[in-house]
C-alpha positions in Angstrom: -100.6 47.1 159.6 -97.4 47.1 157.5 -97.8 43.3 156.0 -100.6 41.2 154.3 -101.7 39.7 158.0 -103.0 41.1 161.4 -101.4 40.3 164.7 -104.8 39.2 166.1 -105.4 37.1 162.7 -101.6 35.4 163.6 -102.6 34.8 167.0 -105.7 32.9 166.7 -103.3 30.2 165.0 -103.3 27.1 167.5 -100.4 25.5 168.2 -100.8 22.7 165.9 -101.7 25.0 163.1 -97.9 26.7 163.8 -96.1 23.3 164.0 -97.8 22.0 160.9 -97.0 25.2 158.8 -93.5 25.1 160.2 -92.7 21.4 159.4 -94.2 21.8 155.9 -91.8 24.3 155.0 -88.7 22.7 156.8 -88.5 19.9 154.3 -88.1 19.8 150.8 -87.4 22.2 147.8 -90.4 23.4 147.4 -90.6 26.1 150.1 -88.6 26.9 153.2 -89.1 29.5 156.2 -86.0 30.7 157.9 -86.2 32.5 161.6 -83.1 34.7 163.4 -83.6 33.3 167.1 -82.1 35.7 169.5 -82.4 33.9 172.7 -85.3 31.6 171.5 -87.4 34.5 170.3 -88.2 35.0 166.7 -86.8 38.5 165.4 -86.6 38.0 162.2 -88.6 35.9 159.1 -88.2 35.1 155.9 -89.8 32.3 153.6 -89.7 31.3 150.1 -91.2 29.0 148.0 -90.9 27.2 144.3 -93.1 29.0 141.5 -95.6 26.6 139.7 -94.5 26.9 136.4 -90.8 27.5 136.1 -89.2 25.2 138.7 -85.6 27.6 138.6 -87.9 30.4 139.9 -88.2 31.3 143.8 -90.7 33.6 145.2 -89.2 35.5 148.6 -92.2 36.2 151.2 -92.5 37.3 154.3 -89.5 38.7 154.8 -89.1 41.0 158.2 -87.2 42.1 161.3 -88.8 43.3 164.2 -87.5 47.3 164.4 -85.3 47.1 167.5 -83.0 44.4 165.5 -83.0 46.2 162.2 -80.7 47.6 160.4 -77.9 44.8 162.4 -77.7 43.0 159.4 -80.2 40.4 160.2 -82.4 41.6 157.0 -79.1 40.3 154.9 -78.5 37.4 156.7 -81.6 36.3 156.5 -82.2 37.3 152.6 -78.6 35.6 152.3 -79.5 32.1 153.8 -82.8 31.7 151.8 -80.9 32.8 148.9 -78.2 29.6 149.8 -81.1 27.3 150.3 -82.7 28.4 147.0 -79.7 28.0 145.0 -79.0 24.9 146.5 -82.5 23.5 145.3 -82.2 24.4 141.8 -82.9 28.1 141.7 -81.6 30.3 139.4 -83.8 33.7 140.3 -86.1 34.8 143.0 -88.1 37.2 143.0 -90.1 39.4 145.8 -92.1 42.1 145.9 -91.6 45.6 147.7 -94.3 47.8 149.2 -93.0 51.3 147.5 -92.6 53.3 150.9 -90.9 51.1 152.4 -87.2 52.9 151.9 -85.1 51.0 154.0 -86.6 47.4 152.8 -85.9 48.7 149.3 -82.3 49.8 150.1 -81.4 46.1 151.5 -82.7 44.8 148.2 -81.0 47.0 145.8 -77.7 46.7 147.8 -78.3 42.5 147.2 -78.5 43.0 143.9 -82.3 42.9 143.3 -83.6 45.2 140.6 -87.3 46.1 139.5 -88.9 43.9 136.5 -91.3 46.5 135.7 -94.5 44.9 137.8 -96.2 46.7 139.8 -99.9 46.2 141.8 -101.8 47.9 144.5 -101.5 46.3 147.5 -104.6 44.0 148.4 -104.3 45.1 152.3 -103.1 48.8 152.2 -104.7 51.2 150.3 -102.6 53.4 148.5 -99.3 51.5 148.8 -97.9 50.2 145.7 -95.6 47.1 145.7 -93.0 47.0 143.5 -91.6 44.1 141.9 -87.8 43.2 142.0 -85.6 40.4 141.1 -82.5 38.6 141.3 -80.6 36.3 139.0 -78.5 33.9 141.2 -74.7 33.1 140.3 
């Protein structure tokens, strides 16, 4: 398992349960998820949502790209568009976290301009993987 979820756990989601989880986060300012379609299928995610306290903040989740369409330039697409729809909601900086092996996630956020904070915590689902903190001031 590379991310927080299991496939099986993803699975068991009804119908319904998708469409609700997918409308909530097509409206508003308060969160967003974004898919790259490639003939109707889903290759690509990434999601966002407004931080509690600070309502400039953004929190990037869920951000991914099956293997066979990455490193295309869908990851920066992607981390581009929610960028756009954050800015255009009132954020000023997002911030996401970075599992520390992951090389090739952490080169597409240091080429975009993300840089660490100094957080760090174990991961709750993999043990002994670190994420790392980064973040991004928006212009």
């Amino acid at each position: 398992m590379s991310f927080g979820e299991s496939l099986a756990k993803e699975a068991a989601f009804s119908d319904n349960g998708w469409a609700e989880w997918a409308s909530g986060d097509a409206e508003g300012e308060e969160m967003a998820t974004m898919l790259a379609l490639v003939g109707g299928k889903a290759v690509g995610l990434v999601g966002a949502y407004r931080d509690e306290e600070d309502s400039s903040f953004y929190h990037v989740i869920a951000m991914w790209v099956t293997p066979e369409y990455r490193r295309r330039g869908l990851g920066r697409r992607l981390l581009l568009a929610i960028e756009d729809w954050i800015g255009s909601a009132g954020g000023t900086t997002v911030q996401l976290d970075v599992a520390d092996a992951a090389e090739e996630a952490r080169s597409l956020y240091d080429a975009s301009g993300y840089e660490p904070d100094g957080q760090q915590s174990p991961s709750p689902h993999t043990p002994g993987v670190i994420h790392v903190s980064l973040r991004k001031r928006l212009a």
